[in-house]
N, C-alpha and C positions, 0 to 999 in steps of 0.2 A: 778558769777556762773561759773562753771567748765564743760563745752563743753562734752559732754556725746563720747564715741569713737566711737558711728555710726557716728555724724557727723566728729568727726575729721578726720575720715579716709576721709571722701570726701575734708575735706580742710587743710589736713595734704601739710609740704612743698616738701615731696619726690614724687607728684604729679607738683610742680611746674618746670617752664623751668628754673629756678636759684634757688644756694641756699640760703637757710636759713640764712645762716650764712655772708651773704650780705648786710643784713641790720642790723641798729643797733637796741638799746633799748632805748626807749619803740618804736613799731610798729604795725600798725592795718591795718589789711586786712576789704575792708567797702565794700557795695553797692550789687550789684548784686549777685559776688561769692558766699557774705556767707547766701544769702536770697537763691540761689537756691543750695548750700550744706545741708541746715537744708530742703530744700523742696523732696532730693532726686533728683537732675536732674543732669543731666552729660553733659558736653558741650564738644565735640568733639575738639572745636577752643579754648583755656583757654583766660579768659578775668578774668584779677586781678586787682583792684585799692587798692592802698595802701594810708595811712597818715602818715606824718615823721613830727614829730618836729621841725627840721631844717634841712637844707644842703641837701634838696629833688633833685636839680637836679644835684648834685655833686654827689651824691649816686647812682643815676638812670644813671649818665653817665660810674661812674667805672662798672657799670653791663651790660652796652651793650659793654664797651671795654673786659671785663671777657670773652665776652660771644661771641665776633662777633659778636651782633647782634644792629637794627639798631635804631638809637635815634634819636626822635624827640621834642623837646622845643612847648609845646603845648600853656602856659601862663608863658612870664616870670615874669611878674609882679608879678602874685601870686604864681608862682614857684610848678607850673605844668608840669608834662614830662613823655612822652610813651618810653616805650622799645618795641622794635619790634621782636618777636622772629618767628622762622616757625612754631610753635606750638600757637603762639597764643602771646598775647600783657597782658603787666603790664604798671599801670597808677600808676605814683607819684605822691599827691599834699602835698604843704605844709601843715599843721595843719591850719585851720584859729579860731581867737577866741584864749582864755585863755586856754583852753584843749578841750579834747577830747570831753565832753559832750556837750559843746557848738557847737564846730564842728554837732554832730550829732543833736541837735536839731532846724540845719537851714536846713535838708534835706527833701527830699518832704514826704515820706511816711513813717509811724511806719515800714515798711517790709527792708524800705532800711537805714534804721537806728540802722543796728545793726551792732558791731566790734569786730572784734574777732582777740587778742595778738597772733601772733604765737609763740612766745618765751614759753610761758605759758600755752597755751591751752586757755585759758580763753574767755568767751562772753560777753562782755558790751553791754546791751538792757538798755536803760533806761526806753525807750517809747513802753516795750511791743509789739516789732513787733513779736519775735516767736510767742505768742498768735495770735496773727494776722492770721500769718504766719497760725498754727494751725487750726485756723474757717476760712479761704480762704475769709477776707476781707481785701482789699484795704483800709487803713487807713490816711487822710493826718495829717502832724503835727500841721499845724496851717493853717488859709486863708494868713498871711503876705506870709507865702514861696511861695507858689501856687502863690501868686502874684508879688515876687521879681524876676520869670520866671515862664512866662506867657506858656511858652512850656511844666508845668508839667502837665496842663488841659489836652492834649492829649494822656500824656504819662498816663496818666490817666487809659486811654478808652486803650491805647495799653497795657500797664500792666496786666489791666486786661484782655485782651482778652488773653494774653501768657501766664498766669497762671491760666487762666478758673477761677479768684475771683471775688466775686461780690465789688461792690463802697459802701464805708457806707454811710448811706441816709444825715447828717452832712458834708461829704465831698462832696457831689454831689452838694448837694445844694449851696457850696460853689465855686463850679465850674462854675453852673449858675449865679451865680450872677456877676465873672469874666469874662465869656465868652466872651465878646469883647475885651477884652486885647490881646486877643490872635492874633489880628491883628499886633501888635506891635513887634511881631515875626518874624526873616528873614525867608521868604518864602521857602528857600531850610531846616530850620530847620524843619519846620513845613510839607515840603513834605517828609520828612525822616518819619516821623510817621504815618506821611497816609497810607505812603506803608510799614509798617509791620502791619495796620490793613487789608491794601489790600490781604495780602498774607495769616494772617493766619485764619485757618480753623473758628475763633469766631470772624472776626473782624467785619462780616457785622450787627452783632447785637448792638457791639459797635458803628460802624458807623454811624448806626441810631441811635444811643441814644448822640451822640458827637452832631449832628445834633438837635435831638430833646431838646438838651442840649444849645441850642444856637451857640455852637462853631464851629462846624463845617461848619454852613451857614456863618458865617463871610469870610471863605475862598469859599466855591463852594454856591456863591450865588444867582445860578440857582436851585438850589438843591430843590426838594419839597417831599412830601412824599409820592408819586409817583416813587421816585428816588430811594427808599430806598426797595419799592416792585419788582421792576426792578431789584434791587440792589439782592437781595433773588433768583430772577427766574434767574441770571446768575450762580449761586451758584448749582440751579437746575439742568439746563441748559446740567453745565459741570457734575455733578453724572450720564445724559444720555448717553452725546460721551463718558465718562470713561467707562462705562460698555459696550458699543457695538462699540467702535473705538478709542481702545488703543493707535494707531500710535496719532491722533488727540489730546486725551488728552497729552500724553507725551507732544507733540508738543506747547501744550498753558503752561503748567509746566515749561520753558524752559527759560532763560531770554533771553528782549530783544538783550542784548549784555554782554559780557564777563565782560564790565566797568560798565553796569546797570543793577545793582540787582534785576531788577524788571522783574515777567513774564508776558508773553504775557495774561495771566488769569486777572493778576493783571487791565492791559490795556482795557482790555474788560469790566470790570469793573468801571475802572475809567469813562470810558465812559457814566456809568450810573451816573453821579454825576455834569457835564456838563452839557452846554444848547445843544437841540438836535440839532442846526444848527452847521455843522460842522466849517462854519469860525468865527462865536462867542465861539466854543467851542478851537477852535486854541488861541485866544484870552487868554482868561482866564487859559490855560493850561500855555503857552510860561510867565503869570504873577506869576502864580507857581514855574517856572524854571523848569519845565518839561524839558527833551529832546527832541530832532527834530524828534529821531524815537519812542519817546514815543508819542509825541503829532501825528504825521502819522499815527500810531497806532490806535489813536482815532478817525481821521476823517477819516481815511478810513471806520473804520467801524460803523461809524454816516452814510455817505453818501452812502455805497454800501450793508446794513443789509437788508434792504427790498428791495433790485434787485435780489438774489441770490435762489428763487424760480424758480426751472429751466424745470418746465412743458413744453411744446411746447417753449420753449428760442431757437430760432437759434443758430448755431453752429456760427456764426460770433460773436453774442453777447457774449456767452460766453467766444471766446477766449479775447475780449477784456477784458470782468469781470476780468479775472485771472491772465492777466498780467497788471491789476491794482492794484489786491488783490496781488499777488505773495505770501510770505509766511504769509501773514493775514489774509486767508484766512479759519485759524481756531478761530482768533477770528471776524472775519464779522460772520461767522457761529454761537457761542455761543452767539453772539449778539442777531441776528435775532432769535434762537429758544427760547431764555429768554423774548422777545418781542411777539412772540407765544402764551405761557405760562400766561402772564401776561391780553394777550385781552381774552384766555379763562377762564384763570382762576385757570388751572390745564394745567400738562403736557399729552397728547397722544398722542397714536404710531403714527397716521396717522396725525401728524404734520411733521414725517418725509421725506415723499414722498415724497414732492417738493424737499427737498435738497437731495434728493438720487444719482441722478445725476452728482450732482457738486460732490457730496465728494466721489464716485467710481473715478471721471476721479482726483481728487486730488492726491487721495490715491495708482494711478496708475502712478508709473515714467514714462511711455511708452507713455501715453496720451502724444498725440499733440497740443492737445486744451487746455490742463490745466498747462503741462509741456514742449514748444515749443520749438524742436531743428531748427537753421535756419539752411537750406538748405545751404546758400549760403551768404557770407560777401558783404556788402556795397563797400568794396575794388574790391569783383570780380563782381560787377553790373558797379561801375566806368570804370575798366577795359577790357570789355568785347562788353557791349551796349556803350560806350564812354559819359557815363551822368556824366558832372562835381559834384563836391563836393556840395550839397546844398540840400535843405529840401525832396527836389525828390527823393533823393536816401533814404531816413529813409522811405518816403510813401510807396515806392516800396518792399520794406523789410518787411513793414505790410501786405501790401497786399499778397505777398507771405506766411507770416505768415499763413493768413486767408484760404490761396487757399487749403496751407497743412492739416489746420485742417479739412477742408469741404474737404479734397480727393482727391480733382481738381489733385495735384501733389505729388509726392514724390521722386524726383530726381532732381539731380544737374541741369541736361539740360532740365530737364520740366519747373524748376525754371526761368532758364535763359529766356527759350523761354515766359513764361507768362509775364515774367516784361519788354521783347520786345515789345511784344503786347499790354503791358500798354502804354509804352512809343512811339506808332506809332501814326503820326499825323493825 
């Protein structure tokens, strides 16, 4: 069939970072691109996978010399290779199989089985994925694929949740009945697709049903379904701080770090998918391959969600609370009022009150309780009071801390004078 020019305009090659005219013939552009070209969707980052015949990364290497841009040898066995451009990446594999059909009928889903020649315009569907595509179901090709990677069970629940398509009740079924395979998955594969259900806006429904699916409890095998009601009132949680503390949400939106894509929403979440004791839950994160500040993440706000009702809380406690929490302190928070939510049953307003407190003195750079400038360094306490180097001087420093928040001082020489006065026999 002959690519209609609404889609081709979305997967025409004068959209591409390279031209056309870089590859040979025959050539097919496969997988994602052209399942969200025919869907309508435009990706900001361009992610292209192609199929070559032969000489795939001989091809993919003159295009990143064309092009300056950067090459990566991803399988050389099967003669797989990314080009790296600032606009986005292209994936070479070689053809595997006798042709093209063959090629497409060992892939996971009718949606991602479709090829499309750019030389010719042309759409090779064998297996019907536009249809698919069309009625918004996730279709798989057979149980062998699903089972020759064990990782499309998930990609499953994530597909769907990013294309809003329901699972055909045949392929589900077929998912159940693999579900433990999925153990047999390297753990960092398998945490990659947690967290694009973590992030996006459908995955908590997916999540529960990966779960109620078998597969998901194979990995968080604390998980109960309990986990997954929790898992819903964090989701709530955060539509509250969004609508009445912008700075807050923005803040949990945010990733933990520039190298982990993951945000701090995400982590708050995850949280509900652990066991509630934070050092069983460090545990089974660190067997994950979590990160140190993802898994942090979690036990902080496992161990400090229900301390952070700040009614009659002394001012000492608190400063302590904050510079435990430091910037975690919006997800200890989306933690704790999802944990709210869940013993009443419903969210209301006067669930807020207790954290009223805490998230004014947050929300205030100025606070000294929530946001502590020291008066005075550990160098001018050594220096001054003549106290060598050792655990004395760090107490002294807190204490000062504490004196500041509660009022006691706010100068250089009030400082000095108090941490004398500690230090007198």
């Amino acid at each position: 069939m002959t690519i209609d020019e609404f889609f081709g305009s979305r997967l025409a090659a004068k959209n591409w970072p390279f031209s056309l005219e870089c590859l040979p013939e025959p050539v097919y552009m496969v997988g994602g691109a052209v399942r969200d070209a025919i869907l309508g969707r435009v990706r900001e980052y361009v992610d292209l996978d192609f199929i070559i015949p032969w000489d795939t990364v001989k091809v993919a290497k003159k295009i990143a010399q064309r092009y300056d841009a950067g090459f990566v040898l991803l399988d050389a066995e099967r003669q797989i290779a990314r080009v790296v451009f600032p606009t986005g990446t292209a994936d070479f594999a070689q053809l595997e199989g006798e042709n093209l059909l063959t090629d497409l009928y060992r892939r996971d889903f009718t949606i991602n089985a479709i090829a499309y020649n750019p030389h010719n315009q042309e759409i090779i569907d064998p297996l019907h994925g536009c249809q698919d595509i069309d009625s918004g179901i996730l279709r798989m090709i057979s149980p062998v694929n699903l089972q020759n990677d064990p990782l499309r069970l998930m990609r499953a629940y994530r597909q769907a949740a990013q294309l809003d398509f329901t699972i055909e009740p045949n392929t589900q079924e077929a998912i159940r009945s693999l579900a433990s395979s999925i153990t047999e998955v390297a753990a960092e594969r398998v945490r990659v697709e947690v967290g694009y259900l973590l992030a996006s806006s459908q995955g908590t429904f997916w999540l529960d049903q990966a779960w109620q699916d078998g597969v998901l409890g194979s990995l968080f095998k604390n998980s109960t379904a309990s986990s997954f009601i929790k898992l819903n009132a964090v989701d709530e949680a955060f539509a509250v701080i969004r609508d009445k503390w912008q700075k807050l949400a923005e803040q949990l939106t945010n990733y933990v770090r520039d190298t982990i894509k993951t945000s701090w929403l995400s982590v708050a979440k995850l949280a509900c998918l652990v066991h509630s004791q934070a050092e069983i839950a460090e545990i089974e994160l660190q067997e994950l391959t979590y990160s140190r500040a993802e898994i942090r993440g979690v036990t902080t706000a496992l161990r400090l969600f229900a301390e952070i009702k700040a009614v009659d809380m002394p001012l000492r406690k608190q400063y302590f609370l904050f510079r435990e929490m430091g910037i975690l302190f919006p997800v200890v928070l989306v933690l704790a009022l999802a944990n709210d939510i869940v013993a009443k049953g419903i969210f209301e307003e006067s669930m807020l009150f207790t954290y009223q407190p805490l998230i004014e003195r947050y929300l205030n750079p100025d606070d000294v309780v929530a946001h502590p400038r020291p008066l005075i360094s550990g160098k001018e306490i050594m220096t001054v009071l003549k106290v060598p180097a050792s655990p004395l001087v760090g107490e002294l420093l807190m204490e000062i801390g504490v004196a500041q928040a509660e009022g006691k001082i706010s100068t250089i020489a009030a400082a000095l004078e108090y941490a004398a006065n500690l230090v007198k026999p």
